[in-house]
Residue, then its C-alpha position, 0 to 999 in steps of 0.5 A: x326218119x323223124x326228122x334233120x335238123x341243122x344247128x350252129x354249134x361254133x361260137x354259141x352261148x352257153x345257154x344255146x349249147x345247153x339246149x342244144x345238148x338236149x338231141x343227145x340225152x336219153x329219152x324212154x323213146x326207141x330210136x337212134x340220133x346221128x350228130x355228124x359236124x357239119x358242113x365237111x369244110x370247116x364243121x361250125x354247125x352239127x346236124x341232127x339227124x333223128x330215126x324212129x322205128x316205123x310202127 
C-alpha cells in the first residue's frame, strides 16, 4: 500500500474539489484507488486509499 489519506469533501470550494478530483484520474502508473465517504455516519470527508503493485 502506498498510502491513505483523509480529505474534507462536504462544503469545500471548487478549487479545493478540483485538486481533490486529481486521486481519481488516470495516470501511466499501475495500481488501484479505493475512494470510500467517510466516516459511515454522515460521509462529510472521502478517504484515499492508494495500492501499488510490490516490486
Amino acid at each position: 500500500m502506498e498510502g491513505i489519506h483523509i480529505l474534507p469533501g462536504e462544503g469545500q470550494p471548487p478549487k479545493v474539489r478540483q485538486r481533490n478530483l486529481a486521486w481519481i484520474l488516470l495516470t501511466p502508473e499501475e495500481g488501484l484507488t479505493l475512494v470510500p465517504c467517510w466516516p459511515p455516519e454522515n460521509n462529510t470527508h472521502r478517504l484515499i486509499v492508494v495500492a501499488r503493485p510490490a516490486p
